[in-house]
N, C-alpha and C positions, 0 to 999 in steps of 0.2 A: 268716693273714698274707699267705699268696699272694693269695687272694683282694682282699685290700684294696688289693696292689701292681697287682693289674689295673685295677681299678678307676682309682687313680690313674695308670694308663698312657694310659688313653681319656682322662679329665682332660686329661692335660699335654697328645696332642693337640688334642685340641677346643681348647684357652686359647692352641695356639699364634699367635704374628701370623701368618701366613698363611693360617691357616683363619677368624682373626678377620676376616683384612683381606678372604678373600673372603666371608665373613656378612655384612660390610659393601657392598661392591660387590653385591652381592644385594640389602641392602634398597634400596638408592638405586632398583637397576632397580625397584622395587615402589612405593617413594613417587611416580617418576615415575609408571608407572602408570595410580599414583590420582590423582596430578594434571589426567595427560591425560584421563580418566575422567569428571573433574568438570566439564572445560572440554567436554568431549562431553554430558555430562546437561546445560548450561545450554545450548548450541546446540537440544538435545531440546527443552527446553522451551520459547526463540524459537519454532521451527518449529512447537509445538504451540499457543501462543497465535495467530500468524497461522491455522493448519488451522481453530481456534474459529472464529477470525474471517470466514473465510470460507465456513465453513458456516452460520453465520447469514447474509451477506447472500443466499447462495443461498436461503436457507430465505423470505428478505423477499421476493428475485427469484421463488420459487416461488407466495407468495403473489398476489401483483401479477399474475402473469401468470393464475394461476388465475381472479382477478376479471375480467380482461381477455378471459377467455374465455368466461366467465358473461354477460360484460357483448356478449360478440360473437353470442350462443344471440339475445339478443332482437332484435326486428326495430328497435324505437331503436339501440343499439346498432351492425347493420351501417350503417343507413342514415346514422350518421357516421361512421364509417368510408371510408365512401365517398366521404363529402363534405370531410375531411378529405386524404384521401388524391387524389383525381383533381379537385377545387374544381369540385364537381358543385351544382347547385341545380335545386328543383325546380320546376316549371313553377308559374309567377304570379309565382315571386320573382323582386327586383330585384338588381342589381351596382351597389355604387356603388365609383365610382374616384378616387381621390384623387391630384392631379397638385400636383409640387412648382413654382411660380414661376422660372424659370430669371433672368430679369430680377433678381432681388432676390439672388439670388448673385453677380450678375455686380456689381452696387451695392456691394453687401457687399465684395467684393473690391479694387473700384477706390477706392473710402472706406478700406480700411486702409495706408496706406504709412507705416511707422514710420520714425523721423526727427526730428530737433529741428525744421527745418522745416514741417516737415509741421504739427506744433503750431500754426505760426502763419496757416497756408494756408488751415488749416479752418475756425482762426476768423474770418477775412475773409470766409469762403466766407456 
């Protein structure tokens, strides 16, 4: 009989409200927790989709420039490079240069004057 009044002793603590109420203030800190937990594994996984991401364009950057340096080994290759970069050409070749008409802006210009008169200016003109 003693034995079962012990028992029921621990019982009646443990079921008191204050041991209840701090079980409860316990689990709260733990549901928070795992809430914060979750909002931190989905940030994980943002930052883990972007790291994908950018390890493939480096992986595309790596290839590109690989070819780029294959493409630099041949003597085609440097020799546009060169011409590319310093607007080199080589002897017999020609430059042609392309010059815009200054006249024909300045036309353009004095031709546009918006206005209800202007309407009727032009058609006289």
């Amino acid at each position: 009989m003693r034995n079962f009044q012990r028992k029921r002793g621990w019982r009646n603590i443990l079921e008191s409200w204050p041991v209840l109420g701090f079980l409860g203030i316990l689990m709260l800190f733990f549901v928070w927790g795992i809430i914060g937990f979750m909002g931190k594994m989905e940030v994980t996984r943002q930052n883990k989709k972007i790291a994908e991401n950018k390890v493939a364009e480096l992986q595309q950057e790596k290839i590109k420039l690989s070819s780029d340096i294959a493409k630099l080994k041949t003597e085609g290759g440097v020799e546009e490079s060169i011409r590319l970069k310093f607007g080199l050409a080589k002897e017999g070749e020609g430059l042609i240069v392309v010059v815009d008409d200054k006249n024909s802006q300045e036309e353009a210009i004095d031709n546009f004057s918006p206005g209800f008169f202007s309407f009727f200016t032009k058609w006289f003109k």
